[in-house]
C-alpha beads as a LAMMPS data file, in Angstrom:
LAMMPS data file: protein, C-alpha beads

272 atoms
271 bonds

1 atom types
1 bond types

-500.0 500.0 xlo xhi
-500.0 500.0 ylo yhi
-500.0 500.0 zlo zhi

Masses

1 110.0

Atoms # bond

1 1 1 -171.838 223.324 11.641
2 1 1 -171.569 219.135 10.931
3 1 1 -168.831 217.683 11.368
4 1 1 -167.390 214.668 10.317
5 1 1 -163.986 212.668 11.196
6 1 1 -160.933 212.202 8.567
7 1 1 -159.206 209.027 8.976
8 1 1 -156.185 206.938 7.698
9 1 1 -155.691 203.720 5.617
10 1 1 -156.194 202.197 8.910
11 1 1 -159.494 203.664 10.081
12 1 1 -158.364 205.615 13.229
13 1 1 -159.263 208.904 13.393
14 1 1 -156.689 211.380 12.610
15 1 1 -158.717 214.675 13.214
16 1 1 -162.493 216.434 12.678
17 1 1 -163.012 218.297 9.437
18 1 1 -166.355 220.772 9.408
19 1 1 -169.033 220.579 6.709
20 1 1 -171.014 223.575 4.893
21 1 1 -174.231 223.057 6.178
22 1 1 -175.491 225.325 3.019
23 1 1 -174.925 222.032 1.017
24 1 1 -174.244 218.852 4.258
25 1 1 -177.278 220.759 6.277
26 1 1 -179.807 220.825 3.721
27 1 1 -183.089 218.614 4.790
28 1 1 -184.058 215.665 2.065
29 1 1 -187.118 216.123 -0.187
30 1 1 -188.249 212.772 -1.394
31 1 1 -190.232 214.429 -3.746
32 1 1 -187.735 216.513 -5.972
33 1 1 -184.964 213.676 -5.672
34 1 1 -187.647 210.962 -6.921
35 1 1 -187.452 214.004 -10.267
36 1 1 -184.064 214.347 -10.036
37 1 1 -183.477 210.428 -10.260
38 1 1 -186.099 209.794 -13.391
39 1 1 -184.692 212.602 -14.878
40 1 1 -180.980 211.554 -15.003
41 1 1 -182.483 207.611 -16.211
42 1 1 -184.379 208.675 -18.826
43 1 1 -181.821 211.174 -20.315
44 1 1 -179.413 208.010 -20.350
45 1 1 -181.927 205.999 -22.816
46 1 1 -180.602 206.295 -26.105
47 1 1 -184.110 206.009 -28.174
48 1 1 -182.186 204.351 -31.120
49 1 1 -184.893 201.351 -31.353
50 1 1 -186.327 201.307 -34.974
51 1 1 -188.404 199.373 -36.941
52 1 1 -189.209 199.123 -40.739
53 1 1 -192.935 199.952 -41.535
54 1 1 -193.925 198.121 -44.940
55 1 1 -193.350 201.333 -46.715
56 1 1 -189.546 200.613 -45.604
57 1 1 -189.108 196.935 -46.363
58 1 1 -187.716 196.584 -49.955
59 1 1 -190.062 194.572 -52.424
60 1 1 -193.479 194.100 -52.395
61 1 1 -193.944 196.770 -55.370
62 1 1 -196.157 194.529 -57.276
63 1 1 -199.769 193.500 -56.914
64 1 1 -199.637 189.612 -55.734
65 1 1 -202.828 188.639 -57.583
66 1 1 -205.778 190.096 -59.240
67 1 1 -208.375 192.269 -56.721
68 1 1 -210.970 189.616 -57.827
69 1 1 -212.184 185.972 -59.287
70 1 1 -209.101 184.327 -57.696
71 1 1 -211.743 182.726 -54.925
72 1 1 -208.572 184.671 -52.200
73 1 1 -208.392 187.824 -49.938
74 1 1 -208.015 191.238 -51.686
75 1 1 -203.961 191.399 -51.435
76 1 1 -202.058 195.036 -52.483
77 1 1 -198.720 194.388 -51.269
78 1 1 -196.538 191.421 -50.258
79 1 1 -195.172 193.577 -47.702
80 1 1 -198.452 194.138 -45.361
81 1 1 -197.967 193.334 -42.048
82 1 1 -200.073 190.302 -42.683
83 1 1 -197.529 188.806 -43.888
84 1 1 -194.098 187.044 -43.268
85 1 1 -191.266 189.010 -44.195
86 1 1 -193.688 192.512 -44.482
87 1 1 -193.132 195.394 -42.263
88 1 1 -194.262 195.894 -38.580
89 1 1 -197.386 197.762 -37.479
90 1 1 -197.337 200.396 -34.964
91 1 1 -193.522 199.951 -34.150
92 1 1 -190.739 201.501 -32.488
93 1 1 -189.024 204.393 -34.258
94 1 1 -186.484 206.471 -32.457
95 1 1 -187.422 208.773 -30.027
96 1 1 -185.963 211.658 -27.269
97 1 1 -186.617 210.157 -23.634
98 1 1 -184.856 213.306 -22.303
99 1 1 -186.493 215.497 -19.801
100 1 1 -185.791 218.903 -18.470
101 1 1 -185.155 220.579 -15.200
102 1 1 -184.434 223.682 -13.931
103 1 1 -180.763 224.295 -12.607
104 1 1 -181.638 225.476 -9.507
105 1 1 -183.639 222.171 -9.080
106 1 1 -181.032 220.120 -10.350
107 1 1 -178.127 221.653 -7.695
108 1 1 -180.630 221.513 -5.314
109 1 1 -181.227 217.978 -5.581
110 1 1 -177.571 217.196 -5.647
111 1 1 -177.241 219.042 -2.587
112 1 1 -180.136 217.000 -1.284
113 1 1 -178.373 213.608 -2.352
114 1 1 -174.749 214.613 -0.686
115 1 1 -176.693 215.622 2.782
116 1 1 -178.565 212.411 2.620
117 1 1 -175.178 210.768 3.004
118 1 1 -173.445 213.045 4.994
119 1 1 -173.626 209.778 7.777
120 1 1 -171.870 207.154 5.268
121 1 1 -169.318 209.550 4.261
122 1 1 -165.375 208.356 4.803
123 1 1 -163.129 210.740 4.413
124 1 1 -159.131 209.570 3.916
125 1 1 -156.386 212.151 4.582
126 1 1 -154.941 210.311 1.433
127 1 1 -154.186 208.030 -0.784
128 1 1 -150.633 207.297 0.164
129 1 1 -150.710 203.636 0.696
130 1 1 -151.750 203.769 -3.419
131 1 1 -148.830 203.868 -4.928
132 1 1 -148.472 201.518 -8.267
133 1 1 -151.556 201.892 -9.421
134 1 1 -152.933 198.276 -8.828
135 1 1 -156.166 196.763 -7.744
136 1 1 -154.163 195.070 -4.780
137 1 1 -153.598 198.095 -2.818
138 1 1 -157.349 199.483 -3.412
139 1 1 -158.841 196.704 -1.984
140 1 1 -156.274 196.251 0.720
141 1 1 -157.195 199.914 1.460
142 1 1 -161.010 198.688 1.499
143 1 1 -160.432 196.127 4.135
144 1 1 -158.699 198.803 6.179
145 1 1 -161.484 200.540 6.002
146 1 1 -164.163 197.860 6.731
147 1 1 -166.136 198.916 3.056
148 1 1 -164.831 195.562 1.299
149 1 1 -167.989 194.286 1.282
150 1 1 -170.441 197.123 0.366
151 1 1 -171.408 199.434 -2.439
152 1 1 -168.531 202.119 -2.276
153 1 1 -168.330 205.190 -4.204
154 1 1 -164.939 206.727 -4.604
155 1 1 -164.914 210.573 -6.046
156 1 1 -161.449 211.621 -7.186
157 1 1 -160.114 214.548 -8.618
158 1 1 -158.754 213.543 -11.554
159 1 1 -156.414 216.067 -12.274
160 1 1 -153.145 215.012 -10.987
161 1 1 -151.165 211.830 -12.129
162 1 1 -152.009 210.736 -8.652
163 1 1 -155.786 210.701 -8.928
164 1 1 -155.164 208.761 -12.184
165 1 1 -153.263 205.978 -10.655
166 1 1 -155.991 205.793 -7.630
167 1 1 -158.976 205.546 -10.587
168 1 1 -157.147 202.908 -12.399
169 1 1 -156.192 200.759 -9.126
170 1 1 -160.093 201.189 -7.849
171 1 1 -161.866 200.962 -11.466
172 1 1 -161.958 196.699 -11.332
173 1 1 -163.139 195.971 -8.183
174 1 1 -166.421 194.103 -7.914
175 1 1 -169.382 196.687 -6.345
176 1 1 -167.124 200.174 -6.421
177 1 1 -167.960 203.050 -8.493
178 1 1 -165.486 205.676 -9.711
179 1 1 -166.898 209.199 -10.037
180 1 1 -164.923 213.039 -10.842
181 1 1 -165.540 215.735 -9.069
182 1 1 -167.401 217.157 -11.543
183 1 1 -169.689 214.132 -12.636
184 1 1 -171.416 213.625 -9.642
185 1 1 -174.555 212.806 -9.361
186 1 1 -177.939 212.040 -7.928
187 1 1 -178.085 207.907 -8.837
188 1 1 -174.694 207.063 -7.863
189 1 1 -175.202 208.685 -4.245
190 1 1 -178.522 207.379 -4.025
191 1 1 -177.250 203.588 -5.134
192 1 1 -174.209 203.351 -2.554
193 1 1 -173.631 202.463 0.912
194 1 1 -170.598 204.291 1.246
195 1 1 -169.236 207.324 -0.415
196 1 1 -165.286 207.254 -0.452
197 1 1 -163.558 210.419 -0.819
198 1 1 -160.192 212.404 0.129
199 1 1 -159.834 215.744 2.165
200 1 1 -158.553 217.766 -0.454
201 1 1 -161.754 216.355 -2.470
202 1 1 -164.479 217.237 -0.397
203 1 1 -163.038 220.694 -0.410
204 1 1 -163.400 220.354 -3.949
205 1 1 -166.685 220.518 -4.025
206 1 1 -167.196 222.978 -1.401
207 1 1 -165.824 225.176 -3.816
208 1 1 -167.840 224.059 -6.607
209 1 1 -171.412 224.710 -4.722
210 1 1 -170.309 227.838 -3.294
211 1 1 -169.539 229.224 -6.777
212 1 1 -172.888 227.982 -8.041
213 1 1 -174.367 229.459 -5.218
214 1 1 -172.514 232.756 -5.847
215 1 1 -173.827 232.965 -9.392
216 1 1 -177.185 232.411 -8.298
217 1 1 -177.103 235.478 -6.275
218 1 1 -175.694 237.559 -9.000
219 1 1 -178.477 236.650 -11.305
220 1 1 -180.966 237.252 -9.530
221 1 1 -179.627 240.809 -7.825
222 1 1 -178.896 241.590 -11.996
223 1 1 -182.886 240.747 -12.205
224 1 1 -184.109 242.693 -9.461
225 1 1 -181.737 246.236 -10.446
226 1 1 -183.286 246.125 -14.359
227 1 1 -187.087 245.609 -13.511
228 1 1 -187.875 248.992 -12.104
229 1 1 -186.109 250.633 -15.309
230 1 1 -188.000 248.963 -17.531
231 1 1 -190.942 250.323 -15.501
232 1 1 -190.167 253.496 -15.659
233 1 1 -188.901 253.767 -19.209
234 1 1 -192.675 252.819 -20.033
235 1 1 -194.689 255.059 -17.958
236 1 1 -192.381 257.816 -19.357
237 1 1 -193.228 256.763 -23.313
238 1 1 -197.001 256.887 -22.331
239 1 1 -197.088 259.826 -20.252
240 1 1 -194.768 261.788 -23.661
241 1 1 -197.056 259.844 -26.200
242 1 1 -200.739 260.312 -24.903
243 1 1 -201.098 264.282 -25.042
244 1 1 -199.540 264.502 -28.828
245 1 1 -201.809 262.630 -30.021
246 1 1 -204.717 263.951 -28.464
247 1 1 -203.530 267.383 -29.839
248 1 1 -203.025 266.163 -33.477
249 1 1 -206.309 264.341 -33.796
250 1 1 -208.393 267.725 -32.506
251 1 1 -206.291 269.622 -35.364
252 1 1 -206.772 267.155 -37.776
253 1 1 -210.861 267.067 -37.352
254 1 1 -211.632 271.082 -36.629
255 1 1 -210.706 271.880 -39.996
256 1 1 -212.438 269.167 -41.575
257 1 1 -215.586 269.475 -40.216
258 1 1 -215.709 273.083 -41.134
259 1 1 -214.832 272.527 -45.032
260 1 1 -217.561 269.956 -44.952
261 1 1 -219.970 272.521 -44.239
262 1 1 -221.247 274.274 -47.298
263 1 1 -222.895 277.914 -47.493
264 1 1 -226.680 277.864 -46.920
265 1 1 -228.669 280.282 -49.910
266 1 1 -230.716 282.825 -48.748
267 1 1 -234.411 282.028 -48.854
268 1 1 -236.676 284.102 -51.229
269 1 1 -240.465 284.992 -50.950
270 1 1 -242.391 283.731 -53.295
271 1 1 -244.365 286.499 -55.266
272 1 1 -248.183 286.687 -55.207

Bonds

1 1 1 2
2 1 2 3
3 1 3 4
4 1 4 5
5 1 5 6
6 1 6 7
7 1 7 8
8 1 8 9
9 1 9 10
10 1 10 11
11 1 11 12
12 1 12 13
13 1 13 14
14 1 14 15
15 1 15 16
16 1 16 17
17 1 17 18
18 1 18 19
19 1 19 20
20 1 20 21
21 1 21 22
22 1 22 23
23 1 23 24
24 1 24 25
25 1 25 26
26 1 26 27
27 1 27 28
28 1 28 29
29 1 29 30
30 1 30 31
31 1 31 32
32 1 32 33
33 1 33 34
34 1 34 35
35 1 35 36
36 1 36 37
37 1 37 38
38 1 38 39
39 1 39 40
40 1 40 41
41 1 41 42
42 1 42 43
43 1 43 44
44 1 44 45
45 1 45 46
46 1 46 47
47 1 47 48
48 1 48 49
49 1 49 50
50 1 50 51
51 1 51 52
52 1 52 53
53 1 53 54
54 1 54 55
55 1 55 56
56 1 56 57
57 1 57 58
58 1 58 59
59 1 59 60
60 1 60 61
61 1 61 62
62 1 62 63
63 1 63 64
64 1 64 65
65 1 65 66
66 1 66 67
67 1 67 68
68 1 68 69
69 1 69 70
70 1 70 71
71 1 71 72
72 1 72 73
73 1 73 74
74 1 74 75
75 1 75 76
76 1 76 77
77 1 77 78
78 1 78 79
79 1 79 80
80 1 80 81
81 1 81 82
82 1 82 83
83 1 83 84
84 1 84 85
85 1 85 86
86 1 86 87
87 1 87 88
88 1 88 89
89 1 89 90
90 1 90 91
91 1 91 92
92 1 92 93
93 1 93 94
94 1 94 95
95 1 95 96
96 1 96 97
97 1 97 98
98 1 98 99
99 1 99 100
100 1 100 101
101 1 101 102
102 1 102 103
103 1 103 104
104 1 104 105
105 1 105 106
106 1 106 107
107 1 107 108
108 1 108 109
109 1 109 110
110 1 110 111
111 1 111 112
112 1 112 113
113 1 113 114
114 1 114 115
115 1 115 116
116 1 116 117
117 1 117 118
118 1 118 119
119 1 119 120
120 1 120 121
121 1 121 122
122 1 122 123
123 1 123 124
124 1 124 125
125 1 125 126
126 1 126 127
127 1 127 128
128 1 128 129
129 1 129 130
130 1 130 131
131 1 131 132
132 1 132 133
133 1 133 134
134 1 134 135
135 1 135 136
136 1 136 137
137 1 137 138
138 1 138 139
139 1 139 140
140 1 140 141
141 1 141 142
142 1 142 143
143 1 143 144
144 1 144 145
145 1 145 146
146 1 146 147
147 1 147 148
148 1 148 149
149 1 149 150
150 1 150 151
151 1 151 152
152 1 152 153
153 1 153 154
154 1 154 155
155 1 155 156
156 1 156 157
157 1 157 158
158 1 158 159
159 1 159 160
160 1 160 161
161 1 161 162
162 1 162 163
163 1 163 164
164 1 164 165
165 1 165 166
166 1 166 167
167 1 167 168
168 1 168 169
169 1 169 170
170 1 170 171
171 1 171 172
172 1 172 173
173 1 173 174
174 1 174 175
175 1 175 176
176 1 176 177
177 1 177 178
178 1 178 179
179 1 179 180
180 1 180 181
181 1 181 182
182 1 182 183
183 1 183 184
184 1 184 185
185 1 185 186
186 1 186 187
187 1 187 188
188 1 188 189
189 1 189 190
190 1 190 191
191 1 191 192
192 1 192 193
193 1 193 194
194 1 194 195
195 1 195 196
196 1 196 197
197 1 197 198
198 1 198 199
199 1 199 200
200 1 200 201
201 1 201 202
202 1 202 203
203 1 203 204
204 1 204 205
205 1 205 206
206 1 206 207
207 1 207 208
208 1 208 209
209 1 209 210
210 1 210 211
211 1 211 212
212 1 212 213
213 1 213 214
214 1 214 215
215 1 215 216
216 1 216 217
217 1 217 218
218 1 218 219
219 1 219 220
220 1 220 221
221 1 221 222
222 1 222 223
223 1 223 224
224 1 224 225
225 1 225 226
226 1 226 227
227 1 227 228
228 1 228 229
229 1 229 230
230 1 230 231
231 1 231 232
232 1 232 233
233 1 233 234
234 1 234 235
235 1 235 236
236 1 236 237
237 1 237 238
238 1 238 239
239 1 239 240
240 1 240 241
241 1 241 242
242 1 242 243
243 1 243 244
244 1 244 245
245 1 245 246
246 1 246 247
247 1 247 248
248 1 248 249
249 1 249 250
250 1 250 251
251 1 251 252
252 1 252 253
253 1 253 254
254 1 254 255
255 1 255 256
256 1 256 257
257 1 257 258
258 1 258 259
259 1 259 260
260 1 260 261
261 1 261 262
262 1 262 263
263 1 263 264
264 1 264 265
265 1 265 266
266 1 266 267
267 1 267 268
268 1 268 269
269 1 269 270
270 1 270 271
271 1 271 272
């Protein structure tokens, strides 16, 4: 099992604290975090760009000039694209940019992200020395730590009035990102040189993967159990259905055939 060390406003080491190795011991794949990462962008564009077509732009209902003898270009519509003030050709309207991704992929990739910066993770007993809730003692915590002047990000809680106070003192400093437990994600861990976080935190979200992980299971034992009842539910209908109606269709045509047949008359000789 990794390991890594938990220490104090200072930055001495108070003591070791193990990591899961189901989600700190997972190996990188460039590949599905490169999906992961366009994924997450281009489900944060809002597609709200729009542009007016000439149908759209108000006026332009009347024909400028007669369609000929006037010596000019045929003209339907002050409103053509041709024109200043008419509507745009072949422009934006809004669109979805969002893509999908599996969930397994997507906790997978997360995974991927957290063991990728299992090496630039800080762990603080606490957040003692944090105790107004101002940007002072953050970044005198920061300096403590030596991350003043690199791209930190802090998870938090954010249950407890505690947590609240440490967001608030940490959310105005220059080049530090504030993240929830539950909001975290590929592009933040990928975009920092440091990822800030409490004991109590990291067990956190422990217990988050390992209950993902545990409904995982579950869903896939629930698939395995029904698939061979299905199976066998259908050979059963077939094997019930397939002499019935080979019985009914001989009954059906035996009498059929012999009310189609009509009585042959008896030949006579012919007299001589």
């Amino acid at each position: 099992m990794t390991s890594a060390q938990v220490v104090d406003s200072k930055g001495k080491k108070v003591r070791e604290v193990g990591l899961d190795d189901s989600i700190f011991g997972v190996e990188p794949n460039k590949g599905l975090l490169h999906s992961a990462l366009i994924r997450q962008l281009a489900n944060a564009r809002s597609g709200s760009a729009n542009t007016k077509t000439r149908a759209e732009v108000s006026g332009g209902g009347r024909k400028p000039w007669r369609q000929k003898g006037t010596g000019r270009a045929r003209a339907g519509s002050i409103r053509s694209p041709l024109w200043e003030g008419g509507g745009v050709a072949f422009g934006p309207k809004p669109r979805d940019f969002s893509i999908s991704m599996p969930r397994k992929q997507r906790v997978l990739a997360l995974k991927q992200a957290l063991a990728a910066r299992k090496d630039d993770l800080v762990i603080v007993a606490d957040f003692d020395d944090v105790k107004e809730g101002k940007t002072k003692e953050f970044a005198n915590l920061l300096k403590g730590l030596g991350l003043d002047e690199k791209k930190v990000l802090l998870v938090v809680e954010g249950r407890s009035d505690h947590s609240k106070k440490i967001e608030r003192s940490a959310r105005n400093i220059c080049g530090l990102t504030v993240v929830h437990v539950n909001n975290l994600n590929v592009k933040d861990l990928l975009h920092c040189q440091a990822v800030l976080t409490a004991e109590p935190v990291l067990e956190a979200i422990t217990k988050r993967f390992q209950a993902s992980n545990a409904e995982s299971t579950e869903s896939g034992a629930k698939k395995k159990t029904k698939a061979p009842k299905a199976k066998a539910e259908g050979t059963e209908k077939k094997a019930v259905k397939a002499p019935k109606k080979a019985a009914s269709s001989k009954a059906e045509k035996a009498p059929k055939a012999k009310s189609s047949e009509k009585p042959k008359a008896p030949k006579t000789k012919k007299a001589q």
